[in-house]
C-alpha positions as CSV (number, residue, x, y, z in Angstrom):
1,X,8.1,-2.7,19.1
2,X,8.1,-0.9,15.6
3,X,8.5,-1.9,12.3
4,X,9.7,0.9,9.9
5,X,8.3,3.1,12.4
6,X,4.7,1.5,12.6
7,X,3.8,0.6,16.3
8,X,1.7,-2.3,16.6
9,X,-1.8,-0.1,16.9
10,X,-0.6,1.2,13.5
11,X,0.0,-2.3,12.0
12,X,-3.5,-3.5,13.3
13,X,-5.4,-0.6,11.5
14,X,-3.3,-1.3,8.3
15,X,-4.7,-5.0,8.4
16,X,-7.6,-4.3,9.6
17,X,-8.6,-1.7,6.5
18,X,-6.3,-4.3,3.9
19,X,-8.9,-6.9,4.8
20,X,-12.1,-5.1,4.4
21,X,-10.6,-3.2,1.1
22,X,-9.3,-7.1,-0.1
23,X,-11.3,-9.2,1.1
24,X,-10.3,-12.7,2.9
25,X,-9.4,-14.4,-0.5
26,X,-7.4,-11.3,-1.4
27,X,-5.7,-11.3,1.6
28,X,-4.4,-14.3,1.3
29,X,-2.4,-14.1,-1.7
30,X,-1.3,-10.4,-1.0
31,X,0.0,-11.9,2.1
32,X,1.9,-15.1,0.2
33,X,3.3,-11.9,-2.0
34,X,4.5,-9.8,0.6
35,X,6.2,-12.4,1.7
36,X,7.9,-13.5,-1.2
37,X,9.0,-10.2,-1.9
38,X,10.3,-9.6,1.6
39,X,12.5,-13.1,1.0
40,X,13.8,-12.3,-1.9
41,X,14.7,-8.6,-0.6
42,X,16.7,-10.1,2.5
43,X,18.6,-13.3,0.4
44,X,19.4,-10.5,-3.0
45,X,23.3,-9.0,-2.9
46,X,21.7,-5.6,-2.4
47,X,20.6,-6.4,1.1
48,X,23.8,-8.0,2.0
49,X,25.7,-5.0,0.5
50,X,23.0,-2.8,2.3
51,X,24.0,-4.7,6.0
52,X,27.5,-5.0,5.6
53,X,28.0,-1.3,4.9
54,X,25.4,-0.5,8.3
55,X,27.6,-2.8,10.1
56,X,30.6,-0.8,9.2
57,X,29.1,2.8,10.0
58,X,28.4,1.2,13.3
59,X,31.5,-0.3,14.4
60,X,33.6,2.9,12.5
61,X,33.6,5.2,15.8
62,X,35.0,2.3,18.1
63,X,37.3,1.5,15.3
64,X,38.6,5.0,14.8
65,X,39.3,5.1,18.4
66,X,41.3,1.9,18.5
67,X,43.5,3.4,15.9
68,X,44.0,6.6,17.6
69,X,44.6,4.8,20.5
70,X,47.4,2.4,19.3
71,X,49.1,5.5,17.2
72,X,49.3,7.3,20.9
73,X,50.8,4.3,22.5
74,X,53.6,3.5,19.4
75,X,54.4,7.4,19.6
76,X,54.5,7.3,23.1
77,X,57.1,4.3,23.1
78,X,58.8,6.1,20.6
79,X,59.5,9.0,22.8
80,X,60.4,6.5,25.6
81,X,63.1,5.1,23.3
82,X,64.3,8.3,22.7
83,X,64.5,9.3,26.2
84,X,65.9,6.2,27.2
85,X,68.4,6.0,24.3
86,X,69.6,9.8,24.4
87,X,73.4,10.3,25.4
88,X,73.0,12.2,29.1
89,X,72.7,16.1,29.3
90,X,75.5,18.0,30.7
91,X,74.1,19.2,34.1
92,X,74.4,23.1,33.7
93,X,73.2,23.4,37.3
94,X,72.2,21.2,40.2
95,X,67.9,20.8,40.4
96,X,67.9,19.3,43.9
97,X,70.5,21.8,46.0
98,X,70.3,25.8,46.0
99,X,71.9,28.1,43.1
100,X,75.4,28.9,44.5
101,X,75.0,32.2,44.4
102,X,72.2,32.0,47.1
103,X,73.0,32.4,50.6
104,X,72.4,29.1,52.7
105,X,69.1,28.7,54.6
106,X,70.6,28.6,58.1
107,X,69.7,31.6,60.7
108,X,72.9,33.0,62.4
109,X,73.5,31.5,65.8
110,X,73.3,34.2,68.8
111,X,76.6,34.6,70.9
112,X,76.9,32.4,73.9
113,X,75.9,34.6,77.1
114,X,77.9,31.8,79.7
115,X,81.3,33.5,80.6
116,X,83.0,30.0,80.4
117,X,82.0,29.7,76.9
118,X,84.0,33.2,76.2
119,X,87.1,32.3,77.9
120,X,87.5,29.3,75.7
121,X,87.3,31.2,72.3
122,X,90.7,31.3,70.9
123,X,90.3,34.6,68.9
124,X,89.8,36.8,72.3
125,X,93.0,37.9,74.3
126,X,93.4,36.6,77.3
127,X,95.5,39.0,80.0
């Protein structure tokens, strides 16, 4: 854990050297101090100005994504309603069946080889 970017090793030094530099007495009262000063920091307008505004820079990116998101969706119903509300297109040409001037997709059939099936064909002569 770190405090202001002082790991606890750091923190124990910092004590350690405040008390031989202080003294215990010292110590005492700069610690009654310090923490004064540190209540009166967090309960001043400043600080709550100071956390509001870091609460906001943190929540911004989901926020600006939210709004994105629900511009997207109100111009994507938009376009649905437009769609959906357009008068119908003339069709200039079928989409599901072949162009008409393409030749159908059927291979020609071969000419029966039976005999029986010649006799029957009304275009031949008969004698």
């Amino acid at each position: 854990m770190e405090i202001l970017g002082i790991g606890p090793s750091e923190l124990l030094f910092i004590i350690i050297i405040a008390l031989i530099v202080l003294g215990p007495k010292d110590m005492q009262q700069a610690g009654k101090t310090i923490g004064r000063w540190l209540n009166n920091l967090v309960r001043s307008e400043g600080w709550k100005t100071f956390q509001q505004t870091s609460r906001e820079l943190r929540t911004l990116p989901t926020k600006l994504m939210r709004e994105a998101n629900m511009e997207l969706a109100e111009t994507e119903k938009d376009i649905h309603k437009t769609i959906a509300g357009a008068p119908p297109r003339p069709a200039s040409r079928p989409t599901s069946s072949p162009l008409p001037s393409q030749p159908a997709a059927t291979p020609p059939q071969p000419p029966s080889a039976t005999p029986a099936d010649n006799a029957t064909e009304p275009n031949e002569k008969t004698s």
